[in-house]
C-alpha positions in Angstrom: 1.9 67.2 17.0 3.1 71.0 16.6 5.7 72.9 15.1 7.9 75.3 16.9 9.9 77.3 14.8 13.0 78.2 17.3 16.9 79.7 17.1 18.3 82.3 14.7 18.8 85.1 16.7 22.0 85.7 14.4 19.8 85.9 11.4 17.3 88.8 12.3 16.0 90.5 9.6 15.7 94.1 10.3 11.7 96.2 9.3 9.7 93.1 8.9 7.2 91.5 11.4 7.5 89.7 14.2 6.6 86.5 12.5 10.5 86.5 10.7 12.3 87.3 13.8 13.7 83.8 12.2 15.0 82.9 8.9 16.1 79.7 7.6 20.5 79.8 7.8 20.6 77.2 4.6 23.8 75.1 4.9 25.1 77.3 8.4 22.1 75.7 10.0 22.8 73.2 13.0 22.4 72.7 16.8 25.1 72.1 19.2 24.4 69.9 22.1 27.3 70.1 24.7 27.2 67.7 28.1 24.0 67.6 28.3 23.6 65.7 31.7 19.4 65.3 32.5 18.0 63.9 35.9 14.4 63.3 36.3 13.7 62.1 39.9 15.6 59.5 41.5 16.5 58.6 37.6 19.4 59.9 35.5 18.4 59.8 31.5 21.6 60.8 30.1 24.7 61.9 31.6 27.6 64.1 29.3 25.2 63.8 26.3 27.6 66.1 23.0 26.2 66.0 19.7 26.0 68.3 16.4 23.0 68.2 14.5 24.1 69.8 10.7 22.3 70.8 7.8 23.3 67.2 6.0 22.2 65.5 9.4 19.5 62.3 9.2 20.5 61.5 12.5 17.9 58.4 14.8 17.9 58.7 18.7 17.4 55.1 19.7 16.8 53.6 22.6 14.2 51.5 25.3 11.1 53.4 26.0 11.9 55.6 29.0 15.4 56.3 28.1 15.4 60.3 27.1 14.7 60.1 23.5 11.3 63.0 23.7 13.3 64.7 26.2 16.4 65.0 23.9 14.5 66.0 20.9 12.8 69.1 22.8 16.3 70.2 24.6 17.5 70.4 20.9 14.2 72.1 20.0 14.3 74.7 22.9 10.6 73.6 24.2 11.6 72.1 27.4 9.2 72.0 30.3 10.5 72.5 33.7 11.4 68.6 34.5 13.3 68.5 31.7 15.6 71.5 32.0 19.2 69.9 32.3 21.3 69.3 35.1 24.5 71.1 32.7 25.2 71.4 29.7 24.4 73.7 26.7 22.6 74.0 23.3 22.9 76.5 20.6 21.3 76.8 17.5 21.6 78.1 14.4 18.8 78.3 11.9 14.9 77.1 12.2 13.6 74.3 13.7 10.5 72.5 13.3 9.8 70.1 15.7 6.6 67.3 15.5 5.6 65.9 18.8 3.5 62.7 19.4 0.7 64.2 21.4 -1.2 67.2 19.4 -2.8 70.7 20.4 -4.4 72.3 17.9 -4.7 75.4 19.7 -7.3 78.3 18.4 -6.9 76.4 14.9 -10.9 75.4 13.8 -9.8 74.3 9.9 -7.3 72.6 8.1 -6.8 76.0 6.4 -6.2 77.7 9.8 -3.7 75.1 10.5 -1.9 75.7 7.0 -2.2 79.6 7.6 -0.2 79.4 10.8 2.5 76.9 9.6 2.9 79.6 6.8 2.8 82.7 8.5 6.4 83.6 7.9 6.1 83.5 4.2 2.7 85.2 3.9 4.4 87.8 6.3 7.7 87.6 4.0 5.8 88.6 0.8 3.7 91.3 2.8 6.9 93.2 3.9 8.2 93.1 -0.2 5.0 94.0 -1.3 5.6 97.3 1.4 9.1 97.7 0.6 8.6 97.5 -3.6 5.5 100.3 -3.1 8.0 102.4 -1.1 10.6 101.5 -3.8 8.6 103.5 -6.5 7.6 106.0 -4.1 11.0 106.6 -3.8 10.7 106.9 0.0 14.2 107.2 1.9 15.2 103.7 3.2 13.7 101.8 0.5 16.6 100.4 -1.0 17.9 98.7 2.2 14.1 97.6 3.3 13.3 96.2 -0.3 17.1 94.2 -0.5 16.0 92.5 3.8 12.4 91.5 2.5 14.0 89.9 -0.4 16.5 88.5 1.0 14.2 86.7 3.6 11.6 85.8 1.4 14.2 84.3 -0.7 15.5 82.0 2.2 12.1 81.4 3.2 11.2 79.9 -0.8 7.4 82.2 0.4 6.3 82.0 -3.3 5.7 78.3 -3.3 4.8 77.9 0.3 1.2 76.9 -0.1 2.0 75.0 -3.1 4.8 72.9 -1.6 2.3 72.4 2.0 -0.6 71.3 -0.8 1.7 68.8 -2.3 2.6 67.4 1.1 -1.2 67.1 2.1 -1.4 65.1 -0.7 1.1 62.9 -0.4 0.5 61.7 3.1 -3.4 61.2 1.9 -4.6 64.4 4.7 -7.3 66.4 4.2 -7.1 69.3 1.8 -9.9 70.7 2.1 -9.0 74.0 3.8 -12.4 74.9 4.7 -12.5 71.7 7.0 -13.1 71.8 10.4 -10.3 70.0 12.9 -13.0 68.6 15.1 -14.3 66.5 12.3 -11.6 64.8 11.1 -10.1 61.5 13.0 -6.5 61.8 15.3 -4.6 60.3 12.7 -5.8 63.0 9.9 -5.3 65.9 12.0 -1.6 64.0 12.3 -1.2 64.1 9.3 -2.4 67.8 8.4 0.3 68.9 10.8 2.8 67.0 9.1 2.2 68.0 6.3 2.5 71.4 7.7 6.1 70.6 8.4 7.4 68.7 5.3 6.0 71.4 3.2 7.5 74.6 5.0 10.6 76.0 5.2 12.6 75.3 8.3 16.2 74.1 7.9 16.0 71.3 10.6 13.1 68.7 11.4 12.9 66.9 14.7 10.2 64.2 14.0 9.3 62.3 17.2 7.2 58.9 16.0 5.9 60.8 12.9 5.3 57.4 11.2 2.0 57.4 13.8 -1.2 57.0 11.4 0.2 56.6 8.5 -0.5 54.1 5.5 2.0 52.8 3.2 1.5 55.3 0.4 1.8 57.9 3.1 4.8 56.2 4.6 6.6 55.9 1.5 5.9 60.0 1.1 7.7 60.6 4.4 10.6 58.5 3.5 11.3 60.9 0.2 10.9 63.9 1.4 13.4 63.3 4.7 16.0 61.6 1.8 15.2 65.3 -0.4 14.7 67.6 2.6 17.8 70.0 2.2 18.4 70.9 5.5 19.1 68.1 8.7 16.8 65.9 10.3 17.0 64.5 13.8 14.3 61.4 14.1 12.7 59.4 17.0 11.1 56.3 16.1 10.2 52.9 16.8 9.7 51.9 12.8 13.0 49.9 11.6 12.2 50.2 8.0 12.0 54.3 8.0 15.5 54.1 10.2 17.3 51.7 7.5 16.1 53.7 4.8 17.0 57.4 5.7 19.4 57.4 9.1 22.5 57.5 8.4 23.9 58.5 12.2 22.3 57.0 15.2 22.8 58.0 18.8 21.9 55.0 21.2 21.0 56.4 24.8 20.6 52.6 26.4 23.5 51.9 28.9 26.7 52.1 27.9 29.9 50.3 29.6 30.6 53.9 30.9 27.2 55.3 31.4 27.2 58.0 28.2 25.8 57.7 24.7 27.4 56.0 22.0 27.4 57.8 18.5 27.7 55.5 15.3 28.1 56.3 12.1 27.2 54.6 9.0 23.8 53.9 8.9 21.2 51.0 10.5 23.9 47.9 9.9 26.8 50.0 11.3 25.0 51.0 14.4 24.2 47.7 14.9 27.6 46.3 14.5 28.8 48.6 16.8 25.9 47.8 19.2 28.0 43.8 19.6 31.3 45.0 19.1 30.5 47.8 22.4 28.5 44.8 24.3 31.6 42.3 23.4 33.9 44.5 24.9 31.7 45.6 27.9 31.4 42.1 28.9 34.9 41.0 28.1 35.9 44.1 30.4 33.2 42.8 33.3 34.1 39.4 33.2 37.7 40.2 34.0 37.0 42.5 36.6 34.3 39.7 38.4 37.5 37.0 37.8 40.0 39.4 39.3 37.6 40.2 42.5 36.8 35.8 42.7 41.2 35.5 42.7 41.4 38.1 45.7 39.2 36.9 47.6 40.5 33.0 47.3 43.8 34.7 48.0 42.3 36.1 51.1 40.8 33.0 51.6 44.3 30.7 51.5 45.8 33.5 53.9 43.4 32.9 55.9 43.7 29.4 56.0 47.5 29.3 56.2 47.2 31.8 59.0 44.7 28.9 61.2 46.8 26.2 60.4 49.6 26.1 57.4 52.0 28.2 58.9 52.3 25.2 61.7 55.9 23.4 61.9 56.1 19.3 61.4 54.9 17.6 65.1 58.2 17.7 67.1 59.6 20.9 65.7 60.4 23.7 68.4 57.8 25.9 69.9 60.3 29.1 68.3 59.7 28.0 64.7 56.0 28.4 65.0 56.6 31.9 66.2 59.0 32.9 63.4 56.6 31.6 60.9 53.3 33.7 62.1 54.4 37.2 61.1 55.3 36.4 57.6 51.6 34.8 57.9 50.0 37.5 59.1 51.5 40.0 56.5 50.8 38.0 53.8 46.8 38.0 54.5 47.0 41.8 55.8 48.4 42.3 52.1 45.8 40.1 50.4 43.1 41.8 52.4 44.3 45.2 51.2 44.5 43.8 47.5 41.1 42.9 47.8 39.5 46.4 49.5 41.5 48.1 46.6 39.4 46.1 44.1 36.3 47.6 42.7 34.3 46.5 39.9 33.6 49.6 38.4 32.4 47.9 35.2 29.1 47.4 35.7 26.8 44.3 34.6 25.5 44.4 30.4 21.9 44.4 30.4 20.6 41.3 29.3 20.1 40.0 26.0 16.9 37.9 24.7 18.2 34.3 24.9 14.7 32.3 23.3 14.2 28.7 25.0 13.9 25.6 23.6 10.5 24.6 22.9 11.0 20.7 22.7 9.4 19.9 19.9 9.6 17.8 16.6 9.4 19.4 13.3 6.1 18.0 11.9 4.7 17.1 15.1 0.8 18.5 14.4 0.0 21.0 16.9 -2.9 22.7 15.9 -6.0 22.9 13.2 -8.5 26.0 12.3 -11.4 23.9 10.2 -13.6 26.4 8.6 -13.6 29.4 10.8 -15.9 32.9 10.4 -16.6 35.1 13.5 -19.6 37.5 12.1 -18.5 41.2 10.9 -14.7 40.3 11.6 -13.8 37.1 9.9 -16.1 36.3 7.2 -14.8 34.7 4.9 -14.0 30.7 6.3 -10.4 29.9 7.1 -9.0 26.6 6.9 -5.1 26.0 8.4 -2.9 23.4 10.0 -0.2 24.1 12.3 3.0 21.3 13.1 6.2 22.0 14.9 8.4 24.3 13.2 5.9 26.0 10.5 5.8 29.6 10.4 3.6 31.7 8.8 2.7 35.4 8.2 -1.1 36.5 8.2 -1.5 39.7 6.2 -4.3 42.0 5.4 -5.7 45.1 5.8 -7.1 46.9 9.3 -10.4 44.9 10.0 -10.1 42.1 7.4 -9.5 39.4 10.5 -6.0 39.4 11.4 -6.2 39.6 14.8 -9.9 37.7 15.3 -8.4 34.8 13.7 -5.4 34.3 16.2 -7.5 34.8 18.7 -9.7 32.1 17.4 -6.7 30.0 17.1 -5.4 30.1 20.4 -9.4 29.6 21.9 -9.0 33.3 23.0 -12.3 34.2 20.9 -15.0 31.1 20.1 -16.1 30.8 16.2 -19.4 31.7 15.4 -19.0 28.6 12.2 -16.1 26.2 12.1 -13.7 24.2 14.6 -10.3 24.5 16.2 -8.5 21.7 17.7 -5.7 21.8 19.2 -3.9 18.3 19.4 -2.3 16.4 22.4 1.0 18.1 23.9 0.4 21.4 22.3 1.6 24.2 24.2 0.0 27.4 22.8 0.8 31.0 23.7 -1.1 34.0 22.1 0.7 37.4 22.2 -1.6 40.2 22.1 -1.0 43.7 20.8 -1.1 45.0 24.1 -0.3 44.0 27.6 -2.7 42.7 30.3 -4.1 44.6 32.8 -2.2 43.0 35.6 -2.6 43.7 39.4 -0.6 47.5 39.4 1.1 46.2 42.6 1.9 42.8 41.7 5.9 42.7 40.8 6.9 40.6 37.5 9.0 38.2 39.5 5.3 37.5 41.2 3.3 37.4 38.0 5.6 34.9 36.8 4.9 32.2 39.7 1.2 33.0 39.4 1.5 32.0 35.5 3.4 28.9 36.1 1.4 27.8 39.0 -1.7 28.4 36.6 0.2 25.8 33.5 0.9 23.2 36.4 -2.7 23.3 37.8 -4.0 22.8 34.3 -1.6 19.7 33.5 0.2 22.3 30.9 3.7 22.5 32.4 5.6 20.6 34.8 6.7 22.9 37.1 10.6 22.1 36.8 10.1 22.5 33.4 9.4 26.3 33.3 11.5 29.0 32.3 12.8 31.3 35.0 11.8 35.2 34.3 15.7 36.3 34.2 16.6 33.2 31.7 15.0 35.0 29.0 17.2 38.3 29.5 14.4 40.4 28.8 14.1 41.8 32.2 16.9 43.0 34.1 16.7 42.4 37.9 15.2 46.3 39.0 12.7 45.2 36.5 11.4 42.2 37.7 10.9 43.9 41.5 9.3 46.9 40.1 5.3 46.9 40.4 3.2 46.5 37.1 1.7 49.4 37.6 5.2 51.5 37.3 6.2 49.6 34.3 6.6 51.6 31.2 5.0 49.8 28.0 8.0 48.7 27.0 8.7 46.5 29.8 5.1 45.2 29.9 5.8 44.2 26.3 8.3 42.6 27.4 7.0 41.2 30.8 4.7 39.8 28.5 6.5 38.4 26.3 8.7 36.5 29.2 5.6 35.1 30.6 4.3 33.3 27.7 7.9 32.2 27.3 7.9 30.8 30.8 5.8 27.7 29.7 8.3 26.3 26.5 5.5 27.1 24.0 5.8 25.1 21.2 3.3 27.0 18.8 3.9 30.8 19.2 1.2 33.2 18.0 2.4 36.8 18.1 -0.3 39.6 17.2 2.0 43.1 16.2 4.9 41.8 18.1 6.8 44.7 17.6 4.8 47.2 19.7 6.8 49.6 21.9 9.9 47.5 22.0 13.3 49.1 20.9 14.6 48.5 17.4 17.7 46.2 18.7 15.4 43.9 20.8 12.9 43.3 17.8 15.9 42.4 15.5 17.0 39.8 18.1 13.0 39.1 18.5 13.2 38.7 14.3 16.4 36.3 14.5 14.5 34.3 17.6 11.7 33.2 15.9 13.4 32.8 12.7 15.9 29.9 14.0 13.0 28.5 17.0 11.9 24.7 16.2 8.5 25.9 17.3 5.6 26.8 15.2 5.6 30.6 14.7 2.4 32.7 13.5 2.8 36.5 13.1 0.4 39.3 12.0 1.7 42.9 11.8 2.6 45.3 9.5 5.9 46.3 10.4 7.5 47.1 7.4 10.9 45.7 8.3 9.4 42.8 10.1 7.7 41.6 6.9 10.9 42.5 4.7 12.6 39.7 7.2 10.0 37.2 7.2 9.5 37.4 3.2 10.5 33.6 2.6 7.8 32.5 4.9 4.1 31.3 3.8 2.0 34.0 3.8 -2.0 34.0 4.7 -4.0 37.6 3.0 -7.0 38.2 4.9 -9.5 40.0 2.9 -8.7 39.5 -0.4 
């Protein structure tokens, strides 16, 4: 993570250092993004992207892994590399901008206090050039007047007076190190994250660009973040995959997943509005599809009946005169000519929606018993003996803090992991699939479409699945076609996730065991993931500490692990 304070060139304030060639423009602050149009390879990100971040902005790019969102956020920033310099298009900015990236340098910085001391530069450098202008001031040195009202003036905007107190309070409230004299190296990658953080929320810059900036942080540390974007004065433009942060402080979000007409859609009115408009775009979009695919299937039967008049219903009665055949095949032939011109004028330049989740039935009664943990420890990472039962359509939620078990004990339950003390059974007809935190590492040339006959060859060789019985790869809608012919090895995470998600799906589970389901998949998909598992007869058992995921699932039992 690093901030990059950028823009302001119409803001200058003449005699002081370098360091405030920039000064905060208050409520003129904003960035103006005009058809933005990037292209990286063979790929196009986003094509005539506008949008106007403010200094009342809390705006969310969303989106599938993969789709431009990092790339956006530093074309706003002005810290493109060289791949990401746009096609066209324009930005211009107005004001400061810090910008927090997911991977962090921290550069010649050795302590916390280093850190802090560049973050702050421009306010120490502030009150250094008022200290010089008040001493020339009562030295009554020519100039002063005008040099003492610019240092004021930019200390002012900058607040430099309670710059190290406001970057103290925001160490503490994300739980970072405040010991200045600490050295970087010593502290884990989520605490320098949050040192840098801090370094933002508690400086001065009118508008923040937070790519994932919810990365290594705890719920007291979490909750921090959320006030301070809701208080921050000036705009904030956010990237990230955490639902609850987006509901609670967004209040514009611009999708960059495909659109009916290939641009981004902007929508207004926070979390539920974006996703209202979400269905109300794919309704239309597939209304507008579906006509244009019946339209193309009409021409081409009319094509079709020309044809066939033209071979033989255009013929006279037997016994007519040889003249009335031949007065009957031009009118034949002009009729299919104009059919066939119909039908090359047709293009269906709406293209196909991507596909939606569509969850299969499990086949299975409610109460049917599917599964039983009798007992269970695994030595230093279960201790303390679990006992559960599972039976079609229970659902429950296993809590707990980082190491108490969470993840031991469903890998215990689906036999990935033996017990070191206890049983587990699982009973006749249970289908069981265990949804890791991550992906497998699959074959990097092997294509989903063949990873998916290998996994349902491997259920019907172990009496599992009937091989009729299985659920094609494209039923689920969570691969498009590209997807499932693109090797593993060029899949971004989130269509692994998703890749393996479909393949446990393949075999009709009928107990479900998802571990952090909601891992590098886009906020829409894990809200249709959420409303899936919610309405499945199958067994569902989830641990994860998604916020919003456990705000949904609230009604369900609950298991805390080390308590």
């Amino acid at each position: 993570m690093s901030i990059d304070p950028v823009g302001l060139s119409d803001h200058d304030s003449v005699g002081l250092s370098d360091h405030l060639h920039h000064l905060p423009a208050g409520d003129l602050a904003q960035i103006r993004a005009e058809s933005l149009t990037v292209v990286r390879g063979a790929r196009t990100l986003f094509t005539d992207l506008s949008v106007t971040v403010s200094a009342r902005s809390r705006l969310a790019l969303v989106g599938e892994n993969g789709r431009g969102k990092t790339t956006l956020l530093h074309l706003l920033a002005g810290t493109t590399g060289p791949d990401d310099v746009p096609e066209r298009g324009s930005v211009h900015r107005i004001g400061t901008v810090a910008l927090t990236r997911q991977s962090m340098d921290v550069g010649s910085c050795e302590t916390v206090g280093a850190l802090v001391d560049e973050a702050l530069e421009s306010s120490r450098a502030a009150l250094r050039a008022l200290d010089a202008a008040t001493h020339a001031l009562s030295e009554g040195l020519t100039g002063a007047d005008e040099a003492y009202a610019s240092a004021l003036d930019a200390a002012t905007r900058l607040d430099a007076w309670d710059a190290d107190r406001r970057v103290d309070a925001a160490l503490e409230g994300l739980g970072a190190c405040t010991d200045r004299d600490r050295p970087l190296a010593t502290l884990s990658v989520g605490q320098r994250y949050r040192v840098r953080l801090a370094c933002v929320l508690g400086g001065s810059h009118d508008l923040w660009l937070l790519d994932e900036p919810t990365n290594h942080l705890d719920a007291d540390a979490l909750a921090y973040l959320t006030r301070r974007i809701r208080d921050h004065s000036g705009g904030v433009v956010l990237v990230s995959h955490d639902r609850a942060l987006l509901r609670d402080v967004a209040r514009e979000f611009l999708d960059l997943d495909p659109s009916e007409d290939g641009t981004p859609r902007l929508h207004a009115g926070g979390y539920e509005a974006w996703q209202d408009g979400r269905r109300r775009d794919r309704a239309r979009w597939e209304e507008d599809h579906a006509a244009q695919e019946a339209e193309l299937r009409r021409l081409q039967d009319s094509v079709q009946q020309a044809r066939d008049r033209l071979s033989s219903g255009w013929r006279p009665e037997k016994g007519t005169g040889k003249h009335t055949r031949q007065s009957h095949a031009p009118g034949v032939v002009r009729a299919l000519r104009r059919e066939q011109e119909l039908l090359e004028a047709h293009r269906v330049s709406v293209p196909p929606p991507p596909p939606q989740l569509r969850w299969p039935e499990p086949r299975v009664r409610p109460g049917v018993p599917l599964a039983r943990c009798e007992s269970v420890t695994v030595r230093h990472r279960l201790d303390a003996p679990v006992t559960l039962d599972l039976h079609g359509g229970d659902h429950l939620v296993v809590t707990g803090p980082n190491g108490a078990g969470k993840s031991t004990l469903l890998q215990v339950l689906t036999r990935v992991l033996e017990p070191d003390s206890g049983r587990v059974r699982h009973l006749s007809g249970a289908r069981i699939a265990h949804v890791g935190q991550e992906a497998p590492a699959w074959p990097g040339d092997h294509t989903a479409d063949r990873l998916h006959e290998e996994h349902v060859a491997r259920l019907a060789a172990h009496g599992l699945l009937r091989p009729g019985d299985a659920v094609g790869l494209g039923a689920t809608g969570l691969l498009d076609r590209e997807a499932r012919r693109t090797p593993a090895g060029r899949m971004s995470e989130g269509q692994r996730r998703r890749l393996d998600l479909a393949l446990h799906l393949a075999g009709r589970p009928n107990l479900i065991v998802l571990d952090e389901p909601t891992n590098h998949l886009a906020a829409w998909l894990v809200d249709e993931l959420t409303a899936a598992i919610r309405a499945t007869s199958a067994a569902v058992v989830v641990a994860t500490h998604d916020r919003q995921l456990l705000r949904d699932l609230d009604d369900w039992p609950h298991l805390t692990l080390g308590q």
